[in-house]
C-alpha positions, 0 to 999 in steps of 0.5 A: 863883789857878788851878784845872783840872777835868777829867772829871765834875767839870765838870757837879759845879762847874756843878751847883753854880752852878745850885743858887747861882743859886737863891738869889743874882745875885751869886757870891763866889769866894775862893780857900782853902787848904782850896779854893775857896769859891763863895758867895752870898746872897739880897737880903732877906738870908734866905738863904746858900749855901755850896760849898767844893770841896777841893783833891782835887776839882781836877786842879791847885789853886793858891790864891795865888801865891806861896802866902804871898801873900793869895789874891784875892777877887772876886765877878761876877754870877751870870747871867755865871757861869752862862752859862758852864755853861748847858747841863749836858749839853753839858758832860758831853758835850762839855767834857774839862777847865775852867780857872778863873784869877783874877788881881787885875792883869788884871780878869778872871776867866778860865774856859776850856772845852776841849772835844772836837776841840781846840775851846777856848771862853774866857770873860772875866768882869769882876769886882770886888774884895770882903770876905769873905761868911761865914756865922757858925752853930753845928750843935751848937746846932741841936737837931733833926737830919734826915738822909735821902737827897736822893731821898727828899727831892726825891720828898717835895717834887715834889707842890708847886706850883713857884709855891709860896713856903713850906713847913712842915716837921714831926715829927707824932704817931707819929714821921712827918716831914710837908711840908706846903704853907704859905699866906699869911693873906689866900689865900682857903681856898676856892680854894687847895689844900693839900698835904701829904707824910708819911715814915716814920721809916724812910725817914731815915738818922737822925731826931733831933726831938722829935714837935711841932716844924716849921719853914717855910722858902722852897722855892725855895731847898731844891730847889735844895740837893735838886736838887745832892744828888740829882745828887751822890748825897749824903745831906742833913742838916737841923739846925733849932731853934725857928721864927724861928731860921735851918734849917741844910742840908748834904752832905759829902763828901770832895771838897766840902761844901755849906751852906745857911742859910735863914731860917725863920718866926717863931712868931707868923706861924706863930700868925697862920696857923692861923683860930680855932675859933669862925670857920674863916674868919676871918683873923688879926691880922697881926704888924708886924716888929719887928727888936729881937726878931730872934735873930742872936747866934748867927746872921746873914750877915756881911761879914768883913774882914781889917782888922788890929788894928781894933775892930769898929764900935759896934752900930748898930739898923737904921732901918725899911724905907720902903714902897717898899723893902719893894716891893722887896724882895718882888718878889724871886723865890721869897724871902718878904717881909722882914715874915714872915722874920728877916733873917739879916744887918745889917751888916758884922764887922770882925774882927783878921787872928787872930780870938779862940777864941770869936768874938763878932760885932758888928753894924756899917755895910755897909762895901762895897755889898751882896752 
């Protein structure tokens, strides 16, 4: 695989390694027909992001050589990857074309910068062969539909707290879209301060929801989305269902397309927020995480494998977290504990090289460490 970015493109490809950077420490680069895919998911498995750069976002775009081969796959960490596009101003300003070359044999991924003066940088960073990540979602089962400039959207959510982990999205009385600041059960009202930002219907390009429904998702994860749109000047999309069910958040346009899966909060920890009438300050019971109930038929993150002629494993249940796995998991940055969020992953899809009209996933065992 080889691929030259030349111009402003440059901070558009490092832009997008900041906003993945968000979400995973790990990036999956896979070299398509359609582009290059760059791709990443969070520990708990309650986040994915995807950027596809199309052929045209590229001076030069050779996915594979010769181009019937299979073109290679890799990931590397994201701190390598990102280090290479630190400084996003430097990179407007100095950096005239960038050089990405992938090649199995070698054990590299090669990213070169060649800047201003004739100065040339060269970064080698090691990589390890992977499957392929993939997202399995469907738009058009998403009911409710957003679509607003990114703009309008980081100027809704720059009155929250940066510690903030969780916010509540809704459509209240009147047709207003309402962020609203989201806190745990045991956070003393007393001393924590809710915030809460209302759009009209005006400020959105298309707003398709009933008046009543919200979602809460990790707010992290969306400024990070907010943040690349904003600088691309894209408009997003928010497609979501029912709470529980995973948000899904785009941009297209002609040259790259951005997806964002976020795991939402499930009905009954949004029940167990809300105090009772007869004691405002009394704390709800909390809701133990039950995975039978988890919704992933139409949703999940999965592990892809271009295995031929292979049947999917049978669907294997999930043994409970131990606590101290579940210590481990919450000391990930900006990503709830798994005991509020669904997981949207559980294992691997062995799929045919040709997979059917209608895939049907199966869940099975990790079949290479955790991405």
């Amino acid at each position: 695989m080889k691929c030259l970015v030349t111009g402003g493109n440059v901070r558009v490809l490092g832009k997008a390694a900041h906003s993945l950077s968000r979400i995973g420490d790990e990036l999956y680069l896979e070299p398509l027909e359609d582009g290059l895919s760059l791709r990443t998911v969070n520990a708990s498995r309650s986040a994915f992001a995807c950027f596809l750069f199309a052929p045209l976002f590229f001076q030069h775009y050779q996915a594979a050589r010769p181009p019937q081969a299979q073109p290679p796959r890799c990931k590397v960490l994201m701190k390598s990857f990102l280090a290479v596009f630190r400084s996003l101003a430097a990179l407007e300003k100095t950096v005239e074309r960038c050089c990405i070359s992938l090649s199995p044999g070698s054990g590299r991924l090669v990213v070169q910068l060649h800047c201003k003066h004739g100065v040339t940088k060269t970064h080698n960073l090691a990589f390890q062969e992977c499957e392929s990540l993939q997202a399995i979602f469907d738009l058009a089962a998403c009911p409710h539909l957003l679509r607003a400039q990114a703009r309008v959207l980081v100027e809704a959510v720059s009155p929250f707290s940066p510690a903030l982990s969780e916010v509540t999205l809704g459509v209240s009385r009147g047709r207003r879209v309402v962020f609203r600041s989201y806190l745990e059960e045991d956070t003393d009202a007393a001393k924590a301060m809710m915030t809460e930002m209302s759009l009209s219907e005006e400020e959105f390009q298309q707003l398709q929801a009933r008046e009543g429904a919200s979602i809460t998702f990790c707010l992290k994860e969306f400024r990070g989305l907010l943040s690349f749109a904003e600088s691309a000047n894209l408009p997003l999309n928010i497609h979501f269902d029912v709470p529980g069910r995973p948000a899904i958040f785009t941009i297209e346009d002609s040259l790259l397309d951005g997806h964002f899966v976020l795991a939402t909060l499930s009905e009954s920890d949004l029940c167990a927020q809300e105090p009772c009438p007869q004691d405002q300050g009394a704390h709800s019971a909390m809701h133990l995480d039950d995975f039978a109930n988890d919704d992933i038929d139409s949703y999940m993150i999965a592990m892809e494998t271009t295995v031929c002629d292979r049947a999917a494993t049978a669907p294997r249940t999930p043994s409970p977290l131990s606590e101290e796995e579940e210590a481990e998991l919450n000391m990930v940055p900006g990503t709830p504990p798994l005991k509020k969020f669904r997981s949207l992953f559980f294992g691997s899809i062995l799929a045919p090289a040709e997979p059917p009209s209608e895939p049907n996933p199966v869940l099975a065992e990790d079949s290479e460490g955790e991405g």
